[in-house]
C-alpha atoms as one frame of an Amber mdcrd trajectory, in Angstrom:
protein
  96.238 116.734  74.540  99.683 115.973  75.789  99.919 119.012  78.120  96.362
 117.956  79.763  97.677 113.999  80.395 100.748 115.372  81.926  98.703 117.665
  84.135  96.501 114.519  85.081  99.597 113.082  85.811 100.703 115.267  88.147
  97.437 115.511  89.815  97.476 111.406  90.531 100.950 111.910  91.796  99.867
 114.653  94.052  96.632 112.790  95.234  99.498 109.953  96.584 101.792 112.536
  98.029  98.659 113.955  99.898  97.337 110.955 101.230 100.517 109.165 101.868
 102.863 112.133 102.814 100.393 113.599 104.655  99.781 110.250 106.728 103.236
 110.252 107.381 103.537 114.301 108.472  99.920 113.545 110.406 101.918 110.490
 112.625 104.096 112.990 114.002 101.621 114.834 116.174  99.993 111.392 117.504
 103.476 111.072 118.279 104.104 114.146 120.404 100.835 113.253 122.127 101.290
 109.760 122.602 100.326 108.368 125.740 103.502 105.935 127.110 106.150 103.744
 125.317 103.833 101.284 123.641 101.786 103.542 121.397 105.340 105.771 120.290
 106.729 102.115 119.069 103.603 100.784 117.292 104.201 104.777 115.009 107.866
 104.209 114.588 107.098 100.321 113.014 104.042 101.568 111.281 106.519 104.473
 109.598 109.772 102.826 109.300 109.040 100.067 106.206 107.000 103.281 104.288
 108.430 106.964 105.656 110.850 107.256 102.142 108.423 105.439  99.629 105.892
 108.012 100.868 107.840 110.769  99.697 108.903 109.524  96.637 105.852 111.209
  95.460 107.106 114.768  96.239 110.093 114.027  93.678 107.675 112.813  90.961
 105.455 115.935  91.137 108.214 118.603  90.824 110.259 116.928  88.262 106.911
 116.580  86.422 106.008 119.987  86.836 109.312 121.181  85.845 109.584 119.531
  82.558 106.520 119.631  81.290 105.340 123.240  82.549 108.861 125.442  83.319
 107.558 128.335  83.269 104.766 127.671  85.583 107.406 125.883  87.928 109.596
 128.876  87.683 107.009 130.953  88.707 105.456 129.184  91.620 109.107 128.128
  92.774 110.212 132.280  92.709 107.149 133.787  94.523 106.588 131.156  96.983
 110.287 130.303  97.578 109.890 131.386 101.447 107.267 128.441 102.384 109.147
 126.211  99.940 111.999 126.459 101.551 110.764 125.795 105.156 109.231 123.237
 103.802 112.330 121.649 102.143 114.468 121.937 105.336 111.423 121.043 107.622
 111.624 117.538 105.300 115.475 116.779 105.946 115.128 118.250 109.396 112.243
 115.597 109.938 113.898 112.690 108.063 117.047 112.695 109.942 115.333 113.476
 113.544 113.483 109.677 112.688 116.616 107.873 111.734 117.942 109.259 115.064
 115.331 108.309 117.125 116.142 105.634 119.614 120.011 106.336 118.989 120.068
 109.460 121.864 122.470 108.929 124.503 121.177 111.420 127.046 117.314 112.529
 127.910 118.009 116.056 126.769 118.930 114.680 123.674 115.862 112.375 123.063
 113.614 115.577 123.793 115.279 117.436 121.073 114.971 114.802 118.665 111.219
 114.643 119.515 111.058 118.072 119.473 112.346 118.152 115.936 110.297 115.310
 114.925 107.083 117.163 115.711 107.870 120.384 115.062 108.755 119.544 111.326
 105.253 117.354 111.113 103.406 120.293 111.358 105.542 122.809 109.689 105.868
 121.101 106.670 102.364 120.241 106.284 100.986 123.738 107.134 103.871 125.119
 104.680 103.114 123.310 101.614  99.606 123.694 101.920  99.825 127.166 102.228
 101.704 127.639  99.178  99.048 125.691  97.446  96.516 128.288  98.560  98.608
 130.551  96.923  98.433 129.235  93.791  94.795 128.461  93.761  93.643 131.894
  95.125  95.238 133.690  92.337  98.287 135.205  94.103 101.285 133.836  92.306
 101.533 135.719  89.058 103.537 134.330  85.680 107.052 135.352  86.239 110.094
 135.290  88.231 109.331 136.347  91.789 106.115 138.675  90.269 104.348 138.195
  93.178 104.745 139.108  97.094 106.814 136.649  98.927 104.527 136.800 102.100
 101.003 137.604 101.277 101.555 135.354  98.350 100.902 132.346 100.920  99.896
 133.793 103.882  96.070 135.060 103.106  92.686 133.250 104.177  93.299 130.611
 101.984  96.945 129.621 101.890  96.171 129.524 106.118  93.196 127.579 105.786
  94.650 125.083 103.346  97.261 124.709 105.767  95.496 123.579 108.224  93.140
 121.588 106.325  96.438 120.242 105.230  98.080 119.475 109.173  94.187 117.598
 110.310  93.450 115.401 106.978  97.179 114.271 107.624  97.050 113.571 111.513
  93.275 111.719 110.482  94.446 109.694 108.125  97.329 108.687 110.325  94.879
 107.872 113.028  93.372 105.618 110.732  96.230 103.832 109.427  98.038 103.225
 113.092  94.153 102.208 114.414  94.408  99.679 111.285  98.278  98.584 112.135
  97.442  98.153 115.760  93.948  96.009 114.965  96.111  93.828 112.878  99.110
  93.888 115.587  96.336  92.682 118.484  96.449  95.719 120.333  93.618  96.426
 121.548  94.105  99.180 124.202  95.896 101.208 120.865  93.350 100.457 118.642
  90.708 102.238 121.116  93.385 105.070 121.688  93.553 105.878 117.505  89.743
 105.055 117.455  88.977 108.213 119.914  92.374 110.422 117.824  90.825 109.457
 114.187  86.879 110.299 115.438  88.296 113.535 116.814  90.227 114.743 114.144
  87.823 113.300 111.484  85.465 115.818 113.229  87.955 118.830 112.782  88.714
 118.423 109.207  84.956 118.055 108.184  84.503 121.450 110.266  87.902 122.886
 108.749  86.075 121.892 105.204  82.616 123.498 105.633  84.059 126.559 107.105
  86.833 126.678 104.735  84.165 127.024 101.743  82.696 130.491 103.405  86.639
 131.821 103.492  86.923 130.618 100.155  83.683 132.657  98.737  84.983 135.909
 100.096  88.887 135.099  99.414  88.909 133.509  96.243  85.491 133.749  94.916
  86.770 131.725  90.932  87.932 129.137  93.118  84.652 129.029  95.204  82.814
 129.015  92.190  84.615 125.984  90.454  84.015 123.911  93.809  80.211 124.840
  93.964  79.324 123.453  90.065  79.637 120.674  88.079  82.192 118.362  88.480
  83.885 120.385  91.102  80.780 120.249  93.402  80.662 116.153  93.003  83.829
 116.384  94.179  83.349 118.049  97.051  79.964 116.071  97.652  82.238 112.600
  97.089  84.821 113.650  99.851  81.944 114.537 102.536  80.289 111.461 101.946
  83.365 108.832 102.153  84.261 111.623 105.425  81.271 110.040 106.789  81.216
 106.633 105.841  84.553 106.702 107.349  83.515 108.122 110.351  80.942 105.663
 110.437  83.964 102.847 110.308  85.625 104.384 112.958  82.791 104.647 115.447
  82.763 100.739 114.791  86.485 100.420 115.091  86.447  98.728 111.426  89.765
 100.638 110.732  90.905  98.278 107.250  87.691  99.578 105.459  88.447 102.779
 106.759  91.982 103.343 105.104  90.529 102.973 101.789  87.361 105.467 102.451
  89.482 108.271 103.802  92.039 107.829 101.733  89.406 108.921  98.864  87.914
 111.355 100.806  91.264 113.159 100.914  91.820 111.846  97.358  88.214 113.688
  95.712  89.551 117.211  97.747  92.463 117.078  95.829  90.475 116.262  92.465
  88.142 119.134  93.463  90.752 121.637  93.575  92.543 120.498  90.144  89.179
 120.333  88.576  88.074 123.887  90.279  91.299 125.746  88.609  90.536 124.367
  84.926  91.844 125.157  82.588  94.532 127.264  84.260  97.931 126.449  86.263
  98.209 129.066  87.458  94.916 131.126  87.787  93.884 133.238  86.423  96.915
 133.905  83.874  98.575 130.946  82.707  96.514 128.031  81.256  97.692 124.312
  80.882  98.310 124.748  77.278  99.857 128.295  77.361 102.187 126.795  80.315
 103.241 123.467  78.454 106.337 122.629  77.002 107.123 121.815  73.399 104.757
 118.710  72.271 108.541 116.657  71.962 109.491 117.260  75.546 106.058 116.387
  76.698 106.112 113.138  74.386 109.832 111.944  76.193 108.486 112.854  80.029
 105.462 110.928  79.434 107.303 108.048  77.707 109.808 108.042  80.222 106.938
 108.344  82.957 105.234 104.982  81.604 107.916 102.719  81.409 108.866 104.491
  85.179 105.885 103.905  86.250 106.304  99.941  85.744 109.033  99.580  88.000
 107.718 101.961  90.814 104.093 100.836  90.642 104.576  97.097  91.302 107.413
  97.725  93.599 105.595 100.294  95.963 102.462  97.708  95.830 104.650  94.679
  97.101 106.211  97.016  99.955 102.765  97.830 100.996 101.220  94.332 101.023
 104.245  93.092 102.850 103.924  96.297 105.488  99.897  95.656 105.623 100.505
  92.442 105.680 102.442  92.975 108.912 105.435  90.992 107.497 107.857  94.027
 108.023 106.981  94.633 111.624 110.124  94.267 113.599 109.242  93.167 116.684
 106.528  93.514 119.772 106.707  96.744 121.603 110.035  98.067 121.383
């Protein structure tokens, strides 16, 4: 009972690092292909109040998984330690290529700090999705480094998540900046992220369907938990709010929109977690085998409610201030 809450934990805290963190990663490629001045400092105020909240979610999932599954954690950190680690140095990379945006003193220097910036959006993205094909395909075996540090990740479906991973970010950043730019008066941006979240809304839902026929062949258990029962609502929720947001977009109704594809995203990631039950770490290692002693579990969840009520209410004020436009710092610079 314990082990499964803290898994469902975990899985809520992943669902906000996917949709949030993602949105963040997914503003760096509208922001390599940004067309002038204007639309590269509408990203940087829609980021700047939200960038480190966003990944506060990162932190929350590996200490969770951690304490209350070790050995599954020590396992998944050993095999897949080479996409891991690009994807830990991809983060700082990124992080301090935003703080030193603006602060260049020579063009050459304001390219490379771009350069950096967009680089690491994708990287980290692709990385970390990658390593959570790994894990749901069946390659990363209980033990310390058991499994093969390359194939591990890179297969059909550590690529495909990837991907999957880079598009539903850069969408759902689409969205949000159409939304901040509506709300700004911007009209002229607001058709610009209209055209960027109808296009890449397009590319994920194709990424998606196609992704299911690499998944039959590559990791047929997985295939088969997303094609019945719960798993299959799942998948059926996330196509449908795809749509309906689709259907916002085409209308420009962008603050409707945040919510649907924010769920869309949201039921993949309940899809997956549902598809793998009852294992961690298929097909091995189950959620109970994996758990740690029912007094550790009892502390971390404890110590995860009584979190919970500082970070909850204090993450929901900073967003209604940013949505509210209250933190924007300026007009166009």
């Amino acid at each position: 009972m314990l082990a499964d809450l803290a898994a469902v934990v975990i899985a809520i805290g992943l669902t906000a690092y996917v949709v949030l963190g993602g949105a963040d990663f997914g503003t760096g490629i509208w922001d390599v292909t940004a067309s002038g001045h204007e639309m590269r400092a509408r990203i940087k105020r829609s980021m700047g109040p939200v960038w480190e909240a966003n990944h506060v979610w990162l932190i929350f999932v590996l200490v969770m998984l951690w304490t209350a599954f070790p050995r599954a954690f020590g396992s998944i950190t050993s095999t897949l330690a080479l996409p891991l680690f690009v994807a830990a140095v991809g983060i700082i990379l990124r992080g301090g290529a935003f703080a030193l945006r603006g602060e260049a003193a020579t063009i050459v220097e304001s390219h490379s700090i771009g350069a950096v910036f967009a680089v690491s959006s994708v990287l980290v993205p692709f990385f970390l999705g990658a390593a959570v094909g790994g894990i749901a395909s069946g390659r990363v075996p209980v033990g310390n480094a058991e499994g093969d540090a390359i194939t591990s990740w890179w297969n059909e479906t550590g690529v495909l998540v990837g991907l999957i991973a880079i598009v539903t970010g850069a969408h759902v950043a689409a969205v949000f900046l159409g939304a901040d730019s509506h709300r700004a008066g911007q009209p002229d941006l607001v058709r610009a992220f209209r055209i960027r979240a109808l296009g890449s809304g397009v590319v994920a839902g194709g990424l998606a369907i196609a992704g299911l026929f690499v998944v039959r062949s590559d990791a047929p258990d997985l295939y088969d938990g997303l094609t019945s029962d719960a798993g299959l609502a799942c998948v059926i929720g996330s196509a449908a709010a795809g749509v309906i947001t689709l259907a916002l977009e085409w209308r420009s109704r962008f603050e409707p929109a945040r919510y649907t594809a924010a769920a869309a995203v949201g039921a993949i990631v309940a899809g997956y977690v549902i598809a793998q039950q009852p294992y961690l770490l298929p097909p091995d290692l189950t959620v109970e085998e994996a758990a740690a002693p029912d007094a550790t579990l009892a502390a971390l969840l404890a110590s995860v409610a009584v979190g919970l009520l500082i970070l909850v209410p204090s993450l929901v004020w900073l967003f209604r201030l940013h949505l509210g436009g209250r933190l924007d710092t300026g007009s166009n610079t």
